[in-house]
C-alpha positions in Angstrom: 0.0 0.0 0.0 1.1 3.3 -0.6 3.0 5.4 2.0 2.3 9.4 1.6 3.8 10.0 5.0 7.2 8.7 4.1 7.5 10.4 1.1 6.0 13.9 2.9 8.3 12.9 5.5 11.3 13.1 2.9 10.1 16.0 0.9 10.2 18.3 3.9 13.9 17.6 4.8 14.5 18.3 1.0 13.3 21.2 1.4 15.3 22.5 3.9 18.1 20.8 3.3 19.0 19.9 -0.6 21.9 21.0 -2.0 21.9 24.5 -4.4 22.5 22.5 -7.9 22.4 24.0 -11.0 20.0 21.4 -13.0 17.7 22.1 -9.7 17.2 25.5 -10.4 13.5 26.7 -11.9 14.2 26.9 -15.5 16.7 24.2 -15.9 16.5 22.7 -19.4 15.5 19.1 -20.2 18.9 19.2 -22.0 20.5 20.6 -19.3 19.4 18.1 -16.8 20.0 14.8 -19.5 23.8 16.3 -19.3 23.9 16.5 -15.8 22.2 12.9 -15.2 24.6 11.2 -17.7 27.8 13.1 -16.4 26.7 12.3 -12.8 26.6 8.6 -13.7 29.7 7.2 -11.2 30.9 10.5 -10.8 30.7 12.7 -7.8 28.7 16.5 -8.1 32.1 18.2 -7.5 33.9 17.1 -10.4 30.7 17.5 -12.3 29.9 21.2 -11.6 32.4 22.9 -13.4 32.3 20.1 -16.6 28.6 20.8 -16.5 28.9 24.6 -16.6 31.3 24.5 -19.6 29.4 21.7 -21.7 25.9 23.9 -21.3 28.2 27.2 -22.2 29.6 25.6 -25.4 26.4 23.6 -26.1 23.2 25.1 -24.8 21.3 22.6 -26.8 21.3 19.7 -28.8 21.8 21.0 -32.0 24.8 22.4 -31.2 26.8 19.1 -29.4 25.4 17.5 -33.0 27.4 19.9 -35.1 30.0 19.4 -33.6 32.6 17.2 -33.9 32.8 13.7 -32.0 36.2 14.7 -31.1 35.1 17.6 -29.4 32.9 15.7 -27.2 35.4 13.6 -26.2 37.9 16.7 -25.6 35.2 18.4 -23.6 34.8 15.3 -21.2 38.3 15.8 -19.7 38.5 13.7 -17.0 35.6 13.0 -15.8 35.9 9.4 -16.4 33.8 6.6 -18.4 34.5 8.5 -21.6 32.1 6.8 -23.6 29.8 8.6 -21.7 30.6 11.4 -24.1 30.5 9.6 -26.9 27.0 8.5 -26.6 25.6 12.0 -25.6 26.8 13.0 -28.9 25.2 10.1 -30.8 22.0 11.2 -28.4 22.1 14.8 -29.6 21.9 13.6 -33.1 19.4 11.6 -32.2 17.1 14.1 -31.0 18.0 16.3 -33.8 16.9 14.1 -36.1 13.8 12.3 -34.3 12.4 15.4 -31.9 13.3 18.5 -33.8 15.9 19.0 -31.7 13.8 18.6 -27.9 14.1 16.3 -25.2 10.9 13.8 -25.8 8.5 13.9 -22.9 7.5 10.1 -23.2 9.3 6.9 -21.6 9.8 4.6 -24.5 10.9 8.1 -27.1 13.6 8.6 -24.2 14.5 5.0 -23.8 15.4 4.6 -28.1 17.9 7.6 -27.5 21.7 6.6 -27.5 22.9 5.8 -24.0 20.0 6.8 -22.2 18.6 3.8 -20.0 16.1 3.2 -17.9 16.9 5.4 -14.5 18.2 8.1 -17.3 15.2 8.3 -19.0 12.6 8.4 -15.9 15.3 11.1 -14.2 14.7 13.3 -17.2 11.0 13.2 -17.4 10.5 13.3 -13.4 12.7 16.4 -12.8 12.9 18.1 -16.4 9.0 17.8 -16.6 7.6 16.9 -13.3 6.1 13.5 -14.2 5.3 10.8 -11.5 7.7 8.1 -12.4 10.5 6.2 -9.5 13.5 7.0 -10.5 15.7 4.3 -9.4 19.3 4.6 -8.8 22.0 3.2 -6.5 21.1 5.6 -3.5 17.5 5.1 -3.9 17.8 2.1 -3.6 20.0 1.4 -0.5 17.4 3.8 1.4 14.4 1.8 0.2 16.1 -0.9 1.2 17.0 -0.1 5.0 13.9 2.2 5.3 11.0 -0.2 3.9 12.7 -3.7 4.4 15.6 -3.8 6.4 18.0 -4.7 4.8 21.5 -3.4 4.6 21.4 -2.9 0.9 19.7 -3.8 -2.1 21.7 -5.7 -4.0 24.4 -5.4 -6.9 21.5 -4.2 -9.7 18.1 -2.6 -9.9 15.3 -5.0 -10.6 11.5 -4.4 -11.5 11.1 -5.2 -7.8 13.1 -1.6 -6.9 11.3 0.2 -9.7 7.7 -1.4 -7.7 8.6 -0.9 -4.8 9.9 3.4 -4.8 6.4 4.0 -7.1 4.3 2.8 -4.3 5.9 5.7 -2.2 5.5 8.4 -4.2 2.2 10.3 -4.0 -0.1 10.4 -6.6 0.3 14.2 -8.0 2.8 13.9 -10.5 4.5 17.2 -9.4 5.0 16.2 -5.8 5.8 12.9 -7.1 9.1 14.0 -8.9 9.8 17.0 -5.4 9.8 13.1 -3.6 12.2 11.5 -6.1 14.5 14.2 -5.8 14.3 13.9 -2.3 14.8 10.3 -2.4 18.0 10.4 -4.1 19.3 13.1 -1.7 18.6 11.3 1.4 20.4 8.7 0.1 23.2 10.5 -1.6 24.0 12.6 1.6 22.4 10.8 4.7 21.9 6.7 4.1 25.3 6.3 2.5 26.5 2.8 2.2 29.6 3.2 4.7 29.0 5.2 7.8 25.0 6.3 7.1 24.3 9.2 9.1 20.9 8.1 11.0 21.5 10.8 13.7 20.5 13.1 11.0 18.0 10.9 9.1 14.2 12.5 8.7 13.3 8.7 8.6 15.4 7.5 11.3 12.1 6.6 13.9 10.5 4.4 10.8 13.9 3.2 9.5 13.4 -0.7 9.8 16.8 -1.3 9.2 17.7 0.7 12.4 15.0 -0.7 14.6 16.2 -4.1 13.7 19.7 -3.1 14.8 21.3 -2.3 11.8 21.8 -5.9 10.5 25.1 -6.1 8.2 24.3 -7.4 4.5 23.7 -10.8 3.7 25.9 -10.9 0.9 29.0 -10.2 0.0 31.0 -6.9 0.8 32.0 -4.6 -2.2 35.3 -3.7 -2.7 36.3 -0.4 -3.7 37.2 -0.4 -7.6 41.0 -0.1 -7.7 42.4 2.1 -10.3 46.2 2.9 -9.8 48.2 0.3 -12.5 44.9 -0.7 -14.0 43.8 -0.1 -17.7 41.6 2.4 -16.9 44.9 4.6 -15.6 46.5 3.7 -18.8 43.5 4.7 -21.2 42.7 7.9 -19.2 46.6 9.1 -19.9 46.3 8.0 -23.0 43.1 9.9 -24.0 44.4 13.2 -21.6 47.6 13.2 -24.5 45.3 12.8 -27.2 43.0 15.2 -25.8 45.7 18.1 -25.7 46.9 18.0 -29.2 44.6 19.1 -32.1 45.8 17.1 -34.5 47.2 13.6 -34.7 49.7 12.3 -32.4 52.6 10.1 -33.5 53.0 6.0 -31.8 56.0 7.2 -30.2 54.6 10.2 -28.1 52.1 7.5 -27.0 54.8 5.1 -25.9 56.1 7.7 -23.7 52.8 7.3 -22.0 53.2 3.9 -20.1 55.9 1.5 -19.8 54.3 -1.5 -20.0 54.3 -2.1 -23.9 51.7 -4.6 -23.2 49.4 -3.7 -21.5 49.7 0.0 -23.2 48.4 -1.7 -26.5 45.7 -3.3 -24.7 44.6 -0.1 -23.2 44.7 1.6 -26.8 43.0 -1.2 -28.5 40.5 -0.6 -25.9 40.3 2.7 -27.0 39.9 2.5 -30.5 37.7 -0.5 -29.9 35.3 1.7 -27.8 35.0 4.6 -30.6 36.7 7.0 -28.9 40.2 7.2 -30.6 40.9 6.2 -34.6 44.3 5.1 -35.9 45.8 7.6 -38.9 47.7 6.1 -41.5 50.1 8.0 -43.6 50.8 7.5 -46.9 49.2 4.0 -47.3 51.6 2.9 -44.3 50.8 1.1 -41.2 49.2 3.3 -38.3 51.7 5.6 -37.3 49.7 8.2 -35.4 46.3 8.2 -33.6 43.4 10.6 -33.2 40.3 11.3 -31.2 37.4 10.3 -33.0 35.6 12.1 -35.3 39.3 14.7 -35.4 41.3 12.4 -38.2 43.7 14.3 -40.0 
């Protein structure tokens, strides 16, 4: 049955308490919140801000990331991480160019067709870029539905229809105060009910939380360990893109091998690269690769 109190409950701190975000602010485009929902994706607000602020400058809209070069895209990114992430916001732009006229849809499955826009993406967009009653569903939310509702430590390692049932039947029925309790959702759990050291003292919920009346039980499963990423491929790839990013035109094999010792594993990390779509080998003269580009720059 459906909860109103919980979500009232969690709307009230919001108020009060939410953070002063750009893509919160009255007036925020549908474009401008897509951006900040993809770029947010594994990546904490405070790298995000100032990534955010110069995408929307250079591109205010669709039409003008789909112009624009690929490579650009990718140069804008910096290093922000998950690169492809860039990529496919470009391929999305053109997509909504050509589909939409250049607008963020404002239905479920017109979002969901767009290039790397999934499910939480899609029902972020249309619950806070146009105040529809849809539960939007990520790792926070989860994790607070989880304690709050069930008791359980966590939710487990991937959202299931179960999650997506389970938020909708707290959110109240006006669609508008619907998507003011989604955002309020994902705060409390982005600030208060984090996964380490959750800050119940502080918790609106805290006297309903049946994971702290039931003493705080630890997980059932097994513990997650932080993602290493010193010596992995990911390092190599990010110093890899960060070279190409800086030069404007191709950049010769041996500038790249300057990059990372490992001859091995920097191949790996390049083929990776150019397997992903985000970098193109240049070939001069009919000879074997000798250079590499962003995609999209050539040259």
């Amino acid at each position: 049955m459906r909860d109103v109190s919980f979500a009232d409950t969690a709307i009230r701190w919001y108020d009060r308490n939410a953070r002063d975000l750009p893509w919160r602010e009255h007036g925020a485009s549908a474009w401008a919140i897509l951006v900040s929902e993809v770029m947010l994706q594994q990546t904490p607000v405070v790298r995000v801000l100032p990534a955010w602020h110069a995408w929307l400058d250079r591109w205010p809209g669709p039409a003008e990331l789909a112009a624009d070069a690929p490579a650009e895209a990718i140069r804008m990114w910096g290093r922000l991480g998950y690169p492809r992430r860039a990529l496919r916001l470009h391929e999305c732009a053109g997509a909504l160019v050509q589909r939409h006229g250049g607008e963020v849809p404002t239905g479920l499955d017109d979002l969901l067709a767009l290039p790397g826009v999934g499910a939480y993406t899609a029902r972020a967009v249309l619950a806070f870029a146009y105040g529809q009653r849809q539960p939007v569903v990520d790792t926070n939310v989860r994790r607070l539905v989880a304690r709050a509702v069930d008791g359980a430590a966590d939710a487990g390692p991937a959202t299931r229809p179960a999650d997506l049932a389970a938020t909708a039947a707290l959110l109240p029925v006006e669609p508008a105060r619907a998507a003011r309790a989604s955002a309020a959702f994902m705060e409390l759990g982005a600030v208060v009910c984090v996964a380490r050291t959750p800050r119940c003292g502080a918790c609106p919920l805290a006297d309903r939380c049946a994971w702290r009346i039931g003493g705080r039980p630890a997980s059932a499963g097994p513990s997650r360990r932080p993602q290493q990423y010193a010596g992995t491929d990911r390092q190599v790839r990010g110093l890899l893109l960060a070279v190409l990013r800086e030069s404007t035109g191709p950049v010769p094999q041996q500038r790249l091998d300057l990059v990372w010792a490992d001859d091995l594993q920097r191949r790996r990390a390049l083929a990776s690269l150019i397997e992903d779509g985000l970098v193109e080998p240049v070939s001069v003269a009919d000879a074997p690769p000798s250079a590499y580009a962003l995609a999209g720059q050539g040259g």
